[in-house]
VEXMARDO-648805 format. One record per residue (C-alpha): residue number from 1; x negated, y, z. Coordinates in nm, 3 decimals. Layout:
<nodes>
+-------+---------+---------+---------+
: rokol :       x :       y :       z :
+-------+---------+---------+---------+
:   NUM :       X :       Y :       Z :
...
+-------+---------+---------+---------+
</nodes>
This chain:
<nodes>
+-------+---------+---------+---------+
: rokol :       x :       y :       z :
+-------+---------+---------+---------+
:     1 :  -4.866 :   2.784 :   2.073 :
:     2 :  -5.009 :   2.754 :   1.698 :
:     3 :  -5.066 :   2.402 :   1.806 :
:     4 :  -4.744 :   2.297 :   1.905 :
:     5 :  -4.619 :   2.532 :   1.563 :
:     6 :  -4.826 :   2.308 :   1.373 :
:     7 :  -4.727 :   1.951 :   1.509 :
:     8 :  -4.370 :   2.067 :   1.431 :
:     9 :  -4.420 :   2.154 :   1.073 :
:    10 :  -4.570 :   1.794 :   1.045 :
:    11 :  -4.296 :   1.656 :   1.204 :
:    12 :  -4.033 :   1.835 :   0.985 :
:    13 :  -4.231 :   1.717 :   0.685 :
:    14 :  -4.232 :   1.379 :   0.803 :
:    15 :  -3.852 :   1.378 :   0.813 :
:    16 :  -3.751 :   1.537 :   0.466 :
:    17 :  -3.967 :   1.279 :   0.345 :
:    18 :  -3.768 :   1.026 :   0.553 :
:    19 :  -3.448 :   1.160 :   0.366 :
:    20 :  -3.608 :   1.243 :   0.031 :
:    21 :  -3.670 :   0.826 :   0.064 :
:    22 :  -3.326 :   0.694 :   0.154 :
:    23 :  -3.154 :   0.927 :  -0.164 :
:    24 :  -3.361 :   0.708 :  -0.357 :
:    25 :  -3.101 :   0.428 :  -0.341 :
:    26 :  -2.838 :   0.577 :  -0.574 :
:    27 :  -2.470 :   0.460 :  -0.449 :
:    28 :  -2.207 :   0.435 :  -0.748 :
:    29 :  -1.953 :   0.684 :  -0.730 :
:    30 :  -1.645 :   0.711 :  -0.997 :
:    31 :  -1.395 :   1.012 :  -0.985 :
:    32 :  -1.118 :   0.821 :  -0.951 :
:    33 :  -0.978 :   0.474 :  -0.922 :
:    34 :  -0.708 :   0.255 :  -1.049 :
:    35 :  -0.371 :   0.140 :  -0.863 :
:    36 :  -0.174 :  -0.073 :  -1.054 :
:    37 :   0.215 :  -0.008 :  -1.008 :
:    38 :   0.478 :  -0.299 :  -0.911 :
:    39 :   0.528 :  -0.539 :  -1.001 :
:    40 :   0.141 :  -0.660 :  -0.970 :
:    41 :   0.026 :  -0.983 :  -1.204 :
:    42 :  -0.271 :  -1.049 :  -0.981 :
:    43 :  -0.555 :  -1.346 :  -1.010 :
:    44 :  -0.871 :  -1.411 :  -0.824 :
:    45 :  -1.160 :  -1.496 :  -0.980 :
:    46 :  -1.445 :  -1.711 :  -0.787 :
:    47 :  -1.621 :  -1.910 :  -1.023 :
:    48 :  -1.958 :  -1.742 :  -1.155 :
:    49 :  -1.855 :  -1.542 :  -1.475 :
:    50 :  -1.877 :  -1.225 :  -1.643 :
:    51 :  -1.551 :  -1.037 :  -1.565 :
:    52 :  -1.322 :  -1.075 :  -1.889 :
:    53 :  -1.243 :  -0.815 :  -2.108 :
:    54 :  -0.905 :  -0.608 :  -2.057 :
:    55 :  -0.754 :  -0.754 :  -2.412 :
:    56 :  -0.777 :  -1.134 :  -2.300 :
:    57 :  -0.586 :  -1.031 :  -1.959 :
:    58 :  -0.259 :  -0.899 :  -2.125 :
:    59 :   0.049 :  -0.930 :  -1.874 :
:    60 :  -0.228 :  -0.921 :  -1.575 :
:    61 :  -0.273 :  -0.541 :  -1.403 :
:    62 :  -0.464 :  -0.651 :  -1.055 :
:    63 :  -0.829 :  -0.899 :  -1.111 :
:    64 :  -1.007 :  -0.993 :  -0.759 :
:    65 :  -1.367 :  -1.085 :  -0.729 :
:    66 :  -1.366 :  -1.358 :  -0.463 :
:    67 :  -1.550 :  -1.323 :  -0.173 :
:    68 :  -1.769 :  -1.103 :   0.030 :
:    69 :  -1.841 :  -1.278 :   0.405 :
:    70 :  -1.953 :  -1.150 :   0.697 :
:    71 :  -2.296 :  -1.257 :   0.596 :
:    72 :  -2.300 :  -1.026 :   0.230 :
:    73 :  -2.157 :  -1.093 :  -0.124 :
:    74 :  -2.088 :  -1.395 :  -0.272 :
:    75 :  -1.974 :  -1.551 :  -0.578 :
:    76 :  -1.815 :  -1.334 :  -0.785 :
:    77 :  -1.893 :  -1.060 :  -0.522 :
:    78 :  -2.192 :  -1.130 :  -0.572 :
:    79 :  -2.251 :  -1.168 :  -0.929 :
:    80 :  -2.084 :  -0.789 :  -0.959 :
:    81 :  -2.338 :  -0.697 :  -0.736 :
:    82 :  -2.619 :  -0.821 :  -0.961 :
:    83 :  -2.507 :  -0.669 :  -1.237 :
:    84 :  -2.670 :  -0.386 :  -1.410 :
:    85 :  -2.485 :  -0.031 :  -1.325 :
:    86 :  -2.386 :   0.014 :  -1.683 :
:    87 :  -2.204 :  -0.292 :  -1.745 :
:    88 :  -2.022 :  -0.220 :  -1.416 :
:    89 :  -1.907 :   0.109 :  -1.583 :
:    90 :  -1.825 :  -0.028 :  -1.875 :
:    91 :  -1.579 :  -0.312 :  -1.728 :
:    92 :  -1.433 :  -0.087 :  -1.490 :
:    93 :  -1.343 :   0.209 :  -1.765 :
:    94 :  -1.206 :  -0.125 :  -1.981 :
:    95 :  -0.985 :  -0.236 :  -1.704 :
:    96 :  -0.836 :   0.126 :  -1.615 :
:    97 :  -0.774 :   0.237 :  -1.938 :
:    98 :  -0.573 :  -0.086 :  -1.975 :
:    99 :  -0.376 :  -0.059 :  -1.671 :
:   100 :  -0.590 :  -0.302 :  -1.443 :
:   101 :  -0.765 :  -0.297 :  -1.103 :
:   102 :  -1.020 :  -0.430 :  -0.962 :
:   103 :  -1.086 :  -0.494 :  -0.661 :
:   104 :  -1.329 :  -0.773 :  -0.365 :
:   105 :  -1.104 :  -1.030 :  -0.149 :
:   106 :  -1.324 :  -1.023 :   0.196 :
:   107 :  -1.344 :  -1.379 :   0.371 :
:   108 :  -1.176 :  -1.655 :   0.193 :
:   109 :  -1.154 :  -1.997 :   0.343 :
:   110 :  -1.521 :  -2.095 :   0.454 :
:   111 :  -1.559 :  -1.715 :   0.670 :
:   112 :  -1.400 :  -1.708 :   1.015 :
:   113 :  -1.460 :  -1.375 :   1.119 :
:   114 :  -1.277 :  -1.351 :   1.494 :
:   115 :  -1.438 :  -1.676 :   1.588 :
:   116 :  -1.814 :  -1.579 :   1.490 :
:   117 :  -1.783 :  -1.272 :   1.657 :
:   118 :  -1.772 :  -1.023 :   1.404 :
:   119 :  -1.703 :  -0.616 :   1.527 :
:   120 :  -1.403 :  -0.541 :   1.308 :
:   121 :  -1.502 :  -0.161 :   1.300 :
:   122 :  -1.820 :  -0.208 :   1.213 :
:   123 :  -1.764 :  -0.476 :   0.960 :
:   124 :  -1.501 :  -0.236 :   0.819 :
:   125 :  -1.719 :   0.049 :   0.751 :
:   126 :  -1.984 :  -0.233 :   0.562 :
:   127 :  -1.722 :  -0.377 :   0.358 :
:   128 :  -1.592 :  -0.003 :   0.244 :
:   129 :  -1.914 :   0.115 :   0.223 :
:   130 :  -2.009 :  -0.194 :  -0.055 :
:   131 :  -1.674 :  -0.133 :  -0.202 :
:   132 :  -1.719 :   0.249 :  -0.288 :
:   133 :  -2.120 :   0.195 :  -0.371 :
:   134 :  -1.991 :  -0.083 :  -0.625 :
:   135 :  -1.724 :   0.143 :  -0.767 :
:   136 :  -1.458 :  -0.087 :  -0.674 :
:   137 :  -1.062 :  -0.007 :  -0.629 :
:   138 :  -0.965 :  -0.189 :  -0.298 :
:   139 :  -0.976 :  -0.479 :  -0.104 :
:   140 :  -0.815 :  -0.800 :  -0.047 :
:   141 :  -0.859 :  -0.954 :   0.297 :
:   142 :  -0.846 :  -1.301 :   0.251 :
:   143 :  -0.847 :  -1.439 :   0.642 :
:   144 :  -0.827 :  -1.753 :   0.684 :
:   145 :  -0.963 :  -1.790 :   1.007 :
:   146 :  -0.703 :  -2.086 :   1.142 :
:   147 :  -0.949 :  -2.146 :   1.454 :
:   148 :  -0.881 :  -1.833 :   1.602 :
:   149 :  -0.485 :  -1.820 :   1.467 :
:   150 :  -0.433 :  -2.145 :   1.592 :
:   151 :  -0.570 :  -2.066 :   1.942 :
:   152 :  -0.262 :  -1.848 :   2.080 :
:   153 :  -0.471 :  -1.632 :   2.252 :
:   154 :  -0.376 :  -1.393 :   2.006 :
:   155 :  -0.727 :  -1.342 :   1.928 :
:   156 :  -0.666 :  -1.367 :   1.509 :
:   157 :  -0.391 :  -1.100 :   1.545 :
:   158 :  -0.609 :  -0.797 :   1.735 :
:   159 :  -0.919 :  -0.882 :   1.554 :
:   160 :  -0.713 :  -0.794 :   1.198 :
:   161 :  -0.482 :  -0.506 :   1.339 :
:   162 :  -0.840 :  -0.352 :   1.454 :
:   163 :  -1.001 :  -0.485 :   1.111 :
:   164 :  -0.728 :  -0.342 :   0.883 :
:   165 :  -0.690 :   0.029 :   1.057 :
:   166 :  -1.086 :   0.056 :   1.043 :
:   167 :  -1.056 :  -0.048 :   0.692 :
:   168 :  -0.763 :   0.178 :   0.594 :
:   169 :  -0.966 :   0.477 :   0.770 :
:   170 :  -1.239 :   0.448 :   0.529 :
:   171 :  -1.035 :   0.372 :   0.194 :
:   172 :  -0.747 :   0.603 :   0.219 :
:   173 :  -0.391 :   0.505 :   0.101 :
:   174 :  -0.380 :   0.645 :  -0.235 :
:   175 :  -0.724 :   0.668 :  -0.324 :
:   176 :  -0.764 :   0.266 :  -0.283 :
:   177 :  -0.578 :  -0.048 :  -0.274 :
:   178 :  -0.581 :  -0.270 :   0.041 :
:   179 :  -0.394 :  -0.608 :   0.043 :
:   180 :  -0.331 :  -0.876 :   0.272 :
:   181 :  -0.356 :  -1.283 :   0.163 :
:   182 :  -0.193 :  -1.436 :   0.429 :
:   183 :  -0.084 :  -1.841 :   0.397 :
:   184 :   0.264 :  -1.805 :   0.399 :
:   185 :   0.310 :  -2.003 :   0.737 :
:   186 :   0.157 :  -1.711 :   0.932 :
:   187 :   0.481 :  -1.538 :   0.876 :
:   188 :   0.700 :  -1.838 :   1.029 :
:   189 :   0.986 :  -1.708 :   1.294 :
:   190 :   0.845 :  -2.001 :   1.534 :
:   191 :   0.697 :  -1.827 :   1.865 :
:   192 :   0.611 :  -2.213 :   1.935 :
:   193 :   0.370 :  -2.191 :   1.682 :
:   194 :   0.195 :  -1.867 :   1.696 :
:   195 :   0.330 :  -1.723 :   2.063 :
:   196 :   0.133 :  -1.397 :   1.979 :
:   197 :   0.355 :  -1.365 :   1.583 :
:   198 :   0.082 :  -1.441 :   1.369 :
:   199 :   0.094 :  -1.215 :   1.044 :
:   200 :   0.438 :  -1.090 :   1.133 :
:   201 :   0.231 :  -0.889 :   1.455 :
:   202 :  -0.003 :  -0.756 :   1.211 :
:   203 :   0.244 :  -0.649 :   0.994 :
:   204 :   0.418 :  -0.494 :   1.292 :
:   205 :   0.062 :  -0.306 :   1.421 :
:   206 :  -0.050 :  -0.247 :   1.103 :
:   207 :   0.211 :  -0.320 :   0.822 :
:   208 :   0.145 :   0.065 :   0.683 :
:   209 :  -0.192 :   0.053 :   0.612 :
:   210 :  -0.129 :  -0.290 :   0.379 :
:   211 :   0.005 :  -0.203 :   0.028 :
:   212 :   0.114 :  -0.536 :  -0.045 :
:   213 :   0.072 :  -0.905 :   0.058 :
:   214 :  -0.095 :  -1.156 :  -0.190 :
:   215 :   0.118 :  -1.465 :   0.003 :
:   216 :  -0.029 :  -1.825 :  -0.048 :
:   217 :   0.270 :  -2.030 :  -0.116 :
:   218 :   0.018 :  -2.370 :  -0.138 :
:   219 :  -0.160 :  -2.593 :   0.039 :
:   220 :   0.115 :  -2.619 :   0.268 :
:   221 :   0.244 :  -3.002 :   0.242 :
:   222 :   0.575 :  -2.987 :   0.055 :
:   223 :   0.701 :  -2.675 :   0.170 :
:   224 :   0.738 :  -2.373 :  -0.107 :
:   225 :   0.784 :  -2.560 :  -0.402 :
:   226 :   1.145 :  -2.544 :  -0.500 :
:   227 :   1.327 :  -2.210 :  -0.561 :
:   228 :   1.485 :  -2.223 :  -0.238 :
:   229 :   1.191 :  -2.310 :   0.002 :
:   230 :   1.006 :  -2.062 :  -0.195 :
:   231 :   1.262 :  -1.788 :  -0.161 :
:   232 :   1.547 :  -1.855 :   0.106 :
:   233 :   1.503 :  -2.083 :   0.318 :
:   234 :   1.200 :  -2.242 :   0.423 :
:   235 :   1.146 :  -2.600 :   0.543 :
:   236 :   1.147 :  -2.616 :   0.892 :
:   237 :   0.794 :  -2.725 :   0.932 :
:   238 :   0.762 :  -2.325 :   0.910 :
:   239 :   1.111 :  -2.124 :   0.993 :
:   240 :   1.112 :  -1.834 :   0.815 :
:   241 :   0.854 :  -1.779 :   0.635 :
:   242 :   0.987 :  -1.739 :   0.257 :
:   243 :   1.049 :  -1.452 :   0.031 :
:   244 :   1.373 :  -1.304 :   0.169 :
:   245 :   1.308 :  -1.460 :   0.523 :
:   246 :   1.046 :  -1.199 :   0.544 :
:   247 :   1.155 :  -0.940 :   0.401 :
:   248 :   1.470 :  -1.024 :   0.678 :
:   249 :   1.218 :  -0.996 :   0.956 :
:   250 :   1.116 :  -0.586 :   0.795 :
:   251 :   0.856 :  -0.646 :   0.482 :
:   252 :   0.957 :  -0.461 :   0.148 :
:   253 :   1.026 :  -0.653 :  -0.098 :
:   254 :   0.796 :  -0.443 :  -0.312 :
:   255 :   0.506 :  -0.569 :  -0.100 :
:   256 :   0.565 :  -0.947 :  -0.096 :
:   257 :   0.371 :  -1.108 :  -0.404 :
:   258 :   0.398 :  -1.493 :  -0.468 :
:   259 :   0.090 :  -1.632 :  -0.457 :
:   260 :   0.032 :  -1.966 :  -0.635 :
:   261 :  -0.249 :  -2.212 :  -0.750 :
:   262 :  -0.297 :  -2.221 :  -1.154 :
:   263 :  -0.330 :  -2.582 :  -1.164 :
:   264 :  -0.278 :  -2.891 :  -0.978 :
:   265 :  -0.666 :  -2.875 :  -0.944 :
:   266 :  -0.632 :  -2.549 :  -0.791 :
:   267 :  -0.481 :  -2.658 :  -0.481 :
:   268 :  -0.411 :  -2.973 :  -0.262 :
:   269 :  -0.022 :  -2.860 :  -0.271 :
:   270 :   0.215 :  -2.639 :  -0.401 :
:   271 :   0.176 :  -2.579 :  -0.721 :
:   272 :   0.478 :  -2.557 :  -0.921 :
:   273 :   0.516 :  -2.599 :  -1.370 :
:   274 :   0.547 :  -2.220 :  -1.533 :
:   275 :   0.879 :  -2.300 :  -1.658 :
:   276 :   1.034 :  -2.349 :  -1.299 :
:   277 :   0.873 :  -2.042 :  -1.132 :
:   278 :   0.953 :  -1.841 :  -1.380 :
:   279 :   1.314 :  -1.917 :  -1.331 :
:   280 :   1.217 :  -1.836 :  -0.966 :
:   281 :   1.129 :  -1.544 :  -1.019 :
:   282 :   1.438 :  -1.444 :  -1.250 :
:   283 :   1.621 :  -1.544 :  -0.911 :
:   284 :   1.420 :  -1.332 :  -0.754 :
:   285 :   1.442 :  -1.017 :  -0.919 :
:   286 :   1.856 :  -1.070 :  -0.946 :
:   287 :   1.809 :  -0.998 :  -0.557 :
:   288 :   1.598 :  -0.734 :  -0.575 :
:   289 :   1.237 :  -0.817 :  -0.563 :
:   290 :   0.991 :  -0.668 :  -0.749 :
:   291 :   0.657 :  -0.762 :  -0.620 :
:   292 :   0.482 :  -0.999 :  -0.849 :
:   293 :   0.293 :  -1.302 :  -0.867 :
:   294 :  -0.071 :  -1.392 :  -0.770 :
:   295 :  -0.228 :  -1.712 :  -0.912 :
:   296 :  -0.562 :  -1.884 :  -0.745 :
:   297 :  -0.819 :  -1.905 :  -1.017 :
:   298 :  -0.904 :  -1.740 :  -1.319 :
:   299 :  -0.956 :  -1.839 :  -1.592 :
:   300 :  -0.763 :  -2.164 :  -1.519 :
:   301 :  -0.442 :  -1.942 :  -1.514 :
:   302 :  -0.467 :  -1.771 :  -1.860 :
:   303 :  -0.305 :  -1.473 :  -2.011 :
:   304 :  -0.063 :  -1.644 :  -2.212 :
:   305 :   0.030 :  -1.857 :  -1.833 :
:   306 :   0.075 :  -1.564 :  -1.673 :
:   307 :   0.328 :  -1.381 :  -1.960 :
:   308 :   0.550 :  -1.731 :  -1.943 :
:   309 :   0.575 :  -1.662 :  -1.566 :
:   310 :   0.678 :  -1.342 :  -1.609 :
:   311 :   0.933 :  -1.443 :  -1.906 :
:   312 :   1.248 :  -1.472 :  -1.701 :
:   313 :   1.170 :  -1.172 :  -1.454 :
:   314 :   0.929 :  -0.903 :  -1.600 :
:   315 :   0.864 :  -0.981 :  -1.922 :
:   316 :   0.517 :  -0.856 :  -2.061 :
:   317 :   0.587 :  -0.537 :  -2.294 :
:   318 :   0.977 :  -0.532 :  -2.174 :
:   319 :   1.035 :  -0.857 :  -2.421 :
:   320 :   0.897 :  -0.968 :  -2.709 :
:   321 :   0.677 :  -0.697 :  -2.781 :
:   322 :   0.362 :  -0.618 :  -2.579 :
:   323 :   0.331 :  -0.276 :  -2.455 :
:   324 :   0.301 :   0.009 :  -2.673 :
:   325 :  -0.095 :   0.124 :  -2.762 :
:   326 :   0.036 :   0.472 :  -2.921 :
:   327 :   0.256 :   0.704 :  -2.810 :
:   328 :   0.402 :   0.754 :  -3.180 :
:   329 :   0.595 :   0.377 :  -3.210 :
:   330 :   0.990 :   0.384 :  -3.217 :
:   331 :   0.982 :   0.123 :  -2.965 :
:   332 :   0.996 :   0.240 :  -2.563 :
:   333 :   0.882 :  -0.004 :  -2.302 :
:   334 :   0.988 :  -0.005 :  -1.924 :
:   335 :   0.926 :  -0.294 :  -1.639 :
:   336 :   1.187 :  -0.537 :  -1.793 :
:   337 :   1.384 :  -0.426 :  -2.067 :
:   338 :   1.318 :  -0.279 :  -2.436 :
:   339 :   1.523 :   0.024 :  -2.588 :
:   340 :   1.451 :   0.083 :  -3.005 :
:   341 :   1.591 :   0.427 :  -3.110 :
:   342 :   1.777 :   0.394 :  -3.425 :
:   343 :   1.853 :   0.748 :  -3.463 :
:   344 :   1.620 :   1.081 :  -3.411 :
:   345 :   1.800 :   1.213 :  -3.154 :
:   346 :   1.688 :   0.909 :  -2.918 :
:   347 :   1.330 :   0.957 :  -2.986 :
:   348 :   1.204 :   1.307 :  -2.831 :
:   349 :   1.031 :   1.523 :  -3.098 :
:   350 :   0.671 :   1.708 :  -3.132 :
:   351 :   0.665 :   2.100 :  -3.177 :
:   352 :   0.645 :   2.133 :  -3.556 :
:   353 :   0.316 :   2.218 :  -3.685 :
:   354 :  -0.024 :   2.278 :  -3.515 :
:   355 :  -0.220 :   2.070 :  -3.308 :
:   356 :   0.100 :   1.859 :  -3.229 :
:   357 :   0.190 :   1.810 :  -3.545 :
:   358 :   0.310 :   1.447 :  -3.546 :
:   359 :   0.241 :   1.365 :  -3.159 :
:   360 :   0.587 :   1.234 :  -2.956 :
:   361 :   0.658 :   1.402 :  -2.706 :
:   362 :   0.583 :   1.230 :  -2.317 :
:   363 :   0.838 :   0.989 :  -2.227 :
:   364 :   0.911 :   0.865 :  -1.851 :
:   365 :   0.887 :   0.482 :  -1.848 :
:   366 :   0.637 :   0.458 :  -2.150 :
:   367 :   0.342 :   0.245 :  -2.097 :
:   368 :   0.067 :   0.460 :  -2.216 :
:   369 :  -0.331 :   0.323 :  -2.238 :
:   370 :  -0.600 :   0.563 :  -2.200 :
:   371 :  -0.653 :   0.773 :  -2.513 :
:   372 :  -0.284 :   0.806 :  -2.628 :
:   373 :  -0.209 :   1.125 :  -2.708 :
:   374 :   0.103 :   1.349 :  -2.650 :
:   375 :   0.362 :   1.663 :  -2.587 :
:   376 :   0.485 :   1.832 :  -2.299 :
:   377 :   0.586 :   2.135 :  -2.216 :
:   378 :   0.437 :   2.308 :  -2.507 :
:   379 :   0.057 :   2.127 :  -2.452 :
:   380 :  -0.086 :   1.855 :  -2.588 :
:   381 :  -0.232 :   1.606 :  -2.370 :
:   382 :  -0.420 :   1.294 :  -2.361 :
:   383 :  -0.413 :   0.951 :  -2.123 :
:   384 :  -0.742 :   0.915 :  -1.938 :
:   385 :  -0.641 :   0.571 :  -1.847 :
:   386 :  -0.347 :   0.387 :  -1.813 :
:   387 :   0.016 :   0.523 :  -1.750 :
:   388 :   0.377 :   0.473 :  -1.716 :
:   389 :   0.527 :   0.713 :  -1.465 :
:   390 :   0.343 :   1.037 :  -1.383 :
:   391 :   0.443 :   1.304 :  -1.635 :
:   392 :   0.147 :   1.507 :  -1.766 :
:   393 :   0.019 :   1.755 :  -1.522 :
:   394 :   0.157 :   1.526 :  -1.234 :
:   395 :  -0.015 :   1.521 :  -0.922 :
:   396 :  -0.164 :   1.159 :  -1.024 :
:   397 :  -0.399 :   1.357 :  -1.293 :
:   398 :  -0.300 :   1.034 :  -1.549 :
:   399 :  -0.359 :   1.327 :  -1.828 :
:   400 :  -0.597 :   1.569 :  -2.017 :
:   401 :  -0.440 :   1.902 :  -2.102 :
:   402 :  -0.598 :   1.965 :  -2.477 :
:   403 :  -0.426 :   2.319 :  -2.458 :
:   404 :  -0.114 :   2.448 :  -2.629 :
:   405 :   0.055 :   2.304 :  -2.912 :
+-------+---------+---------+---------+
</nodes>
């Protein structure tokens, strides 16, 4: 009996040592991440670089690291990855107190997923698993594998209704972003082409776990590139498949973005001068779209590219101006217009002494950046990151209550 005592007491020891060993990989953890609102400014980033800093990307909220495969991280993915903890911290607390996320597109075009085989709910759980030990915000899934679309078995569509619940189960709605980047094609009306619907069945069997859809709008012959093939009507190579065509067949507005490439050395096709998609977009929004644009690479599409897209639609700071850094300027921002006050009874007013002395009081449709400082309800408080809609104390805990006035 003192034998078999012992041996267990060994055994015991042998397996606290086991776990005392596999804490000593240290997973990144932050308290909270970013969600940019709509209407999302989003580019993907593949080429080898240092992430930029948050004050070159003005008039951009979303920036995707492109890709991590079946097979591990790579690229950008990867370069993240290599980087030392405390520049990854430093980037990320750049990017949120500036209104930006950051997020990993999974896949991309040389990954085919469904046709090497790959368990979707086991991949899942890797790919969040990487994503939360890397202190990301979200994923993009970037499929793009056309064998198994193509092969009407409806192969493609399980696989990614499987992939994206898995995936949704282990990033919660809320808590982290996850997008679809679907070519545009795969949301065609034609059963002919894709008898088992393509993207519009995964948007049936799992539309609600996807917050938005990054749509490629290239590479597609000449289809997408005028105003009406990009929003109307589509050529008939591919029924269906533009802007208010889908949003016909049961997609929000909100959630279709227009993806494009940056330059004509982005893509084989599609690409389309600033000046004309911004006037697309303007056509857009008069119908009630609000989702964005997406541009394939950065840093060919710049900051100052993506604020003349946005010109005719959403204009970057609500005009002219860019978006308030204080909270004590004259000058109010919202998503597309800009209101000055020109008396004192359209700007609210700070308690009068104290603390507060001096500090405007919260305003709903103010673009606030982390650190900006002011009233409500008696209390001062202060922007942890960036903000526009949730009023202090709000249940998205944008705000630091510094205590009465």
């Amino acid at each position: 009996m003192l034998f078999n005592i012992r041996a267990i007491c060994v055994a015991l020891t042998a397996i606290f040592a086991s776990l005392s060993f596999v804490k000593a990989f240290p997973i990144e953890k932050r308290a909270s991440t970013f969600i940019a609102p709509a209407p999302r400014w989003v580019v993907y980033s593949d080429d080898w670089l240092t992430p930029p800093a948050s004050s070159t990307l003005a008039g951009i909220n979303v920036f995707i690291l492109s890709f991590y495969t079946h097979s591990g991280a790579q690229d950008q993915a990867q370069n993240w990855e290599e980087m030392a903890a405390t520049q990854r911290a430093s980037i990320l607390a750049d990017y949120h107190a500036n209104g930006i996320s950051l997020m990993v597109s999974a896949f991309g075009s040389t990954d085919s997923p469904t046709t090497s085989g790959v368990d979707p709910n086991a991949f899942a759980v890797t790919l969040a698993n990487w994503v939360k030990q890397y202190g990301l915000d979200g994923v993009d899934v970037d499929y793009e594998d056309f064998t198994a679309i193509n092969s009407g078995t409806g192969s493609a569509e399980t696989w990614l209704i499987t992939f994206t619940k898995a995936l949704r189960a282990q990033l919660p709605a809320g808590q982290y972003i996850l997008t679809h980047a679907p070519v545009a094609p795969w949301f065609t009306s034609s059963t002919s082409l894709y008898p088992h619907g393509a993207y519009r069945a995964v948007d049936t069997g799992a539309g609600s776990s996807i917050d938005w859809y990054n749509l490629q709008f290239y590479n597609q012959g000449s289809d997408y590139t005028t105003c009406t093939t990009l929003l109307t009507t589509s050529n008939s190579d591919f029924p269906g498949s533009s802007i208010f065509e889908i949003n016909a067949f049961g997609v929000p507005l909100s959630k279709l973005v227009i993806g494009k490439p940056a330059t004509t050395a982005d893509a084989t096709t599609g690409y389309m001068d600033l000046g004309t998609l911004a006037g697309c977009l303007g056509q857009a929004k008069a119908k009630g779209w609000n989702a964005g644009a997406m541009f394939w690479q950065y840093p060919h599409i710049t900051s100052a590219m993506m604020q003349s897209v946005r010109a005719q639609s959403f204009p970057y700071g609500g005009g002219s101006a860019p978006p308030p850094t204080t909270t004590t300027s004259s000058t109010t921002t919202t998503k597309s217009t800009t209101t000055t006050s020109s008396t004192k009874s359209s700007t609210p007013t700070s308690p009068a002494g104290g603390k507060c002395s001096g500090i405007a009081a919260w305003q709903s449709g103010v673009a606030y950046t982390g650190g900006s400082e002011v009233t409500y309800n008696g209390h001062l408080w202060t922007a942890k990151w960036w903000s526009e809609s949730d009023a202090p104390g709000g249940a998205a805990g944008d705000w630091t209550d510094d205590g009465s006035c």
